[in-house]
C-alpha positions as CSV (number, residue, x, y, z in Angstrom):
1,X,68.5,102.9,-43.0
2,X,70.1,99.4,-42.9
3,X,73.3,98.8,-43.1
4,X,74.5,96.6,-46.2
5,X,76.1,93.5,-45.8
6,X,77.1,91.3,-49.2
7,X,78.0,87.3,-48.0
8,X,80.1,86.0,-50.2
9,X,80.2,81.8,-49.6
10,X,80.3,79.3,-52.2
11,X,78.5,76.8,-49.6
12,X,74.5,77.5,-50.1
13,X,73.1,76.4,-46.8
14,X,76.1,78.1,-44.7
15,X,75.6,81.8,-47.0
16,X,72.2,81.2,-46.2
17,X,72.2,80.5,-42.6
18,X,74.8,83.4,-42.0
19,X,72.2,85.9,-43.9
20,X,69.4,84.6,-41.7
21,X,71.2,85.9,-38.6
22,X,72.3,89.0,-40.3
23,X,68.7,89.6,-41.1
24,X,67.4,88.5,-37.3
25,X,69.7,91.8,-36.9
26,X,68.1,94.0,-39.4
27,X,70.8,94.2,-42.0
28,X,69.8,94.2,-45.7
29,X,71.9,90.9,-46.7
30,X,72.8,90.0,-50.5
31,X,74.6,86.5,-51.0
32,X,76.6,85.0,-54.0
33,X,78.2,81.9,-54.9
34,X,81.4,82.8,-57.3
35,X,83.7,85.1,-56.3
36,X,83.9,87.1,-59.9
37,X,80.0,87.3,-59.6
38,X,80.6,88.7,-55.6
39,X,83.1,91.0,-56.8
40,X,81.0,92.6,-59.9
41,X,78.0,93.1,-57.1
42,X,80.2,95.0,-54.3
43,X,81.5,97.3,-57.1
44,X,78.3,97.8,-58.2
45,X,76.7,97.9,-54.6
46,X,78.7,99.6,-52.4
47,X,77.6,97.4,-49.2
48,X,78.5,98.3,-45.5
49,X,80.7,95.4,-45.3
50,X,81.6,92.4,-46.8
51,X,81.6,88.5,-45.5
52,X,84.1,87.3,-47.4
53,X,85.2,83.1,-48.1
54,X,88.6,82.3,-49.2
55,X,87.7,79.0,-51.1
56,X,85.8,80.5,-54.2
57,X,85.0,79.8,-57.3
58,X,85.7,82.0,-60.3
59,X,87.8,84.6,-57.8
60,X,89.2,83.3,-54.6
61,X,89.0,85.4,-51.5
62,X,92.4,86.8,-51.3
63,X,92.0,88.2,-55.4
64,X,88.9,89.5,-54.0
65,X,90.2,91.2,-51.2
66,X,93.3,92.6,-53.2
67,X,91.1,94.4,-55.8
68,X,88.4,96.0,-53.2
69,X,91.6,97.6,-51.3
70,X,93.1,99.0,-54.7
71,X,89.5,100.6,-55.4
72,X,89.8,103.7,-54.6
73,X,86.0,103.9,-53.9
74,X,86.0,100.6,-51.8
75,X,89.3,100.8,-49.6
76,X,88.0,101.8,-46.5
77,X,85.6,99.2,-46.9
78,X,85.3,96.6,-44.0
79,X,86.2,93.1,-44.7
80,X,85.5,90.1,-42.4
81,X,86.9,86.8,-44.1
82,X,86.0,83.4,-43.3
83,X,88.2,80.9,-43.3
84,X,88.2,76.8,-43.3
85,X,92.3,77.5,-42.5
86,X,93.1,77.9,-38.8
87,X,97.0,77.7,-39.3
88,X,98.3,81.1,-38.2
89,X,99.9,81.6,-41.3
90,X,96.4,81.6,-43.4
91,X,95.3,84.0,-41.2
92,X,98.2,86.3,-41.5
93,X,97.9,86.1,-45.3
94,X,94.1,87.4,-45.5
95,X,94.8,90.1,-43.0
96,X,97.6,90.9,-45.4
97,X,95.9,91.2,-48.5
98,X,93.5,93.9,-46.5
99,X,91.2,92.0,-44.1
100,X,90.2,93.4,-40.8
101,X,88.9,90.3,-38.9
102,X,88.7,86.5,-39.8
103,X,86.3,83.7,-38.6
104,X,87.9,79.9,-38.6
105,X,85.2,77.3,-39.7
106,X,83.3,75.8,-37.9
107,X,81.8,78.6,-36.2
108,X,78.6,79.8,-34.8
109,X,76.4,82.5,-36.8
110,X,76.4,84.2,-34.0
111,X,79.4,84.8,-33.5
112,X,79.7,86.0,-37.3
113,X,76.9,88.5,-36.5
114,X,79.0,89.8,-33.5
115,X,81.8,90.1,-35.5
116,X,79.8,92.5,-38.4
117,X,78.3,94.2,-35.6
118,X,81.7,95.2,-34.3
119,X,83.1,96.2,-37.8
120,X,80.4,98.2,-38.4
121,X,80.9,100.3,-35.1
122,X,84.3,100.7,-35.4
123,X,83.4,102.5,-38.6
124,X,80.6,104.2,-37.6
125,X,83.2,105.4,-34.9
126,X,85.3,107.3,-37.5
127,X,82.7,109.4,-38.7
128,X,82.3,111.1,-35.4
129,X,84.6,114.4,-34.6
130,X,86.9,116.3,-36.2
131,X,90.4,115.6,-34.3
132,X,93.9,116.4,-36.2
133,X,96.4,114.6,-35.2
134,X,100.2,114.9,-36.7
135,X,103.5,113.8,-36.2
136,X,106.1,114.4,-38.5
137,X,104.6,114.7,-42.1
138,X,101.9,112.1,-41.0
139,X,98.5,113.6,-40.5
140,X,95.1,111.4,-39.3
141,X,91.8,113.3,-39.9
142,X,89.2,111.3,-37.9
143,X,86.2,113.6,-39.3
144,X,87.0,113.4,-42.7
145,X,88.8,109.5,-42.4
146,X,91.6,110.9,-44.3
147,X,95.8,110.2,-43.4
148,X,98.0,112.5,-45.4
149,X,101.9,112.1,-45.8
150,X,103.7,115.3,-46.8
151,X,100.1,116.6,-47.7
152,X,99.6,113.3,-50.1
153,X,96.7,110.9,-49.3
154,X,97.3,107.6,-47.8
155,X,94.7,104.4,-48.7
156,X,94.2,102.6,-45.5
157,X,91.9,100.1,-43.7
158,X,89.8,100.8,-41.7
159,X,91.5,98.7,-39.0
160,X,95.0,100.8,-40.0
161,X,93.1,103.9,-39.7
162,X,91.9,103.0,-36.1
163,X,95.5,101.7,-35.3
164,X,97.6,104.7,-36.6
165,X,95.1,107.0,-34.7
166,X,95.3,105.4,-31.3
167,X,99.1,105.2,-31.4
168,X,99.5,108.8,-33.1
169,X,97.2,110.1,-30.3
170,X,99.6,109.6,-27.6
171,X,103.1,110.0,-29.6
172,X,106.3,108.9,-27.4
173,X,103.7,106.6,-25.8
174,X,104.5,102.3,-25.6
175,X,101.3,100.5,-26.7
176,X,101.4,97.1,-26.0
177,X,99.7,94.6,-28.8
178,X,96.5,93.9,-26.1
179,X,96.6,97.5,-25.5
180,X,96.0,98.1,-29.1
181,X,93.7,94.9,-29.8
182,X,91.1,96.7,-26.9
183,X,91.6,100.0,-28.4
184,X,90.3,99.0,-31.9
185,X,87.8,96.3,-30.5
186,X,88.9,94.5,-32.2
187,X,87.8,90.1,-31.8
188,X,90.5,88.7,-33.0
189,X,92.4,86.8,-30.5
190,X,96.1,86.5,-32.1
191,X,98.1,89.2,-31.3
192,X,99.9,88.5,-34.3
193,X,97.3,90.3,-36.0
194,X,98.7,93.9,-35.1
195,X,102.0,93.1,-36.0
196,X,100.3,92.3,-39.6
197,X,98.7,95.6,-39.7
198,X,101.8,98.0,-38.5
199,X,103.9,95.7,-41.5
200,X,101.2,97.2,-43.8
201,X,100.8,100.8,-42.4
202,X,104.3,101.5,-42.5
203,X,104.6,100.0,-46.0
204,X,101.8,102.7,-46.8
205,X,103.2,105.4,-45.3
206,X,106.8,104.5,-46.9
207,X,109.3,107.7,-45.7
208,X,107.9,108.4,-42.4
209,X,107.4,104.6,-41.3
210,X,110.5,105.0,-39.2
211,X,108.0,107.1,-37.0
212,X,106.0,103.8,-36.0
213,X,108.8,102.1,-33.7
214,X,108.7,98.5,-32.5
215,X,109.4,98.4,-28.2
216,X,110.8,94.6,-28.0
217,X,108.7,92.5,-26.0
218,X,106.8,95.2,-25.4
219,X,104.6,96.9,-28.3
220,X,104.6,99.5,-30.3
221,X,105.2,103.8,-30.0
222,X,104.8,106.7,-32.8
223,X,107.9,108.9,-32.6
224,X,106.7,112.9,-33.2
225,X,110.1,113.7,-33.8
């Protein structure tokens, strides 16, 4: 079956051209204009993944993004968000609201289609084995794409999921940010963008964030103990 992708781009001929590509790809591509209208059809939908603008009418991007990671049916959901901002900061702020990946206008469609196509695996990824990982009260479940904290679940992205599993996997072991970034596969190319997601995974996990440690200079380790 085709995987479901929902564009959502105020600019016509851009939405347009990015769905072309998608399509080139065999994806089953839906495309709005406002974000309230984009929002009402991933709720309803359900896609795969969403493209996702931050200059919107109705919604902006970032609202968007905020209510698809408190939806408890959407969380997990991959979000690649499009951006006309190339300032660091920007970029920080949508991967703090929830996004896993950003492209900076102008880009190529291609490169948009490689950067679905990578989302995508990375989640097809989780759905494969059944490995237990713990330390401390944390526990990952990569079959079931469940984290637990003293037995309660845990909402995370996907991209926090990936990240809490590779440094949990190898506990008392320094992972540097390029480690991680290859680990994850994930495009982006600031390394900034891991110290974004650890800020939100050990918000999330609250008590036992002490367990994720920051190595100066160096990266990051999950203390089991």
């Amino acid at each position: 079956m085709a995987r479901r992708v929902i564009v959502v781009e105020d600019e016509k001929d851009l939405a347009d051209l990015i769905a072309l590509h998608l399509r080139r790809e065999h994806y089953q591509v839906s495309t709005y204009g406002d974000g309230s209208v984009g929002l009402a059809a991933i709720e309803r939908d359900r896609p795969d993944l969403v493209v996702l603008d931050l200059m919107l009418p109705g919604l902006d991007g970032l609202e968007i993004c905020r209510r698809i990671r408190r939806n408890e049916a959407l969380a997990s959901m991959p979000i690649l968000i499009l951006t006309a901002r190339g300032e660091e900061a920007d970029v920080v702020t949508g991967l703090e609201v929830g996004a896993d990946d950003y492209v900076v206008k102008p880009f190529s469609p291609r490169v948009v289609v490689a950067r679905v196509r990578s989302l995508l695996r990375r989640s097809e990824g989780m759905d494969k084995g059944s490995e237990v990982v713990r330390a401390g009260a944390i526990e990952v479940d990569s079959g079931r794409h469940e984290v637990r904290v003293g037995g309660r679940p845990v909402k995370l992205t996907h991209t926090e999921f990936r990240i809490l599993r590779y440094l949990i996997s190898s506990p008392g072991r320094v992972r540097s940010r390029a480690d991680i970034l290859r680990a994850i596969d994930e495009t982006a190319v600031l390394e900034r963008t891991v110290d974004v997601h650890v800020g939100s995974l050990r918000r999330k996990l609250r008590g036992e964030s002490k367990r994720i440690e920051t190595v100066r200079g160096v990266g990051y380790r999950v203390l089991d103990s």
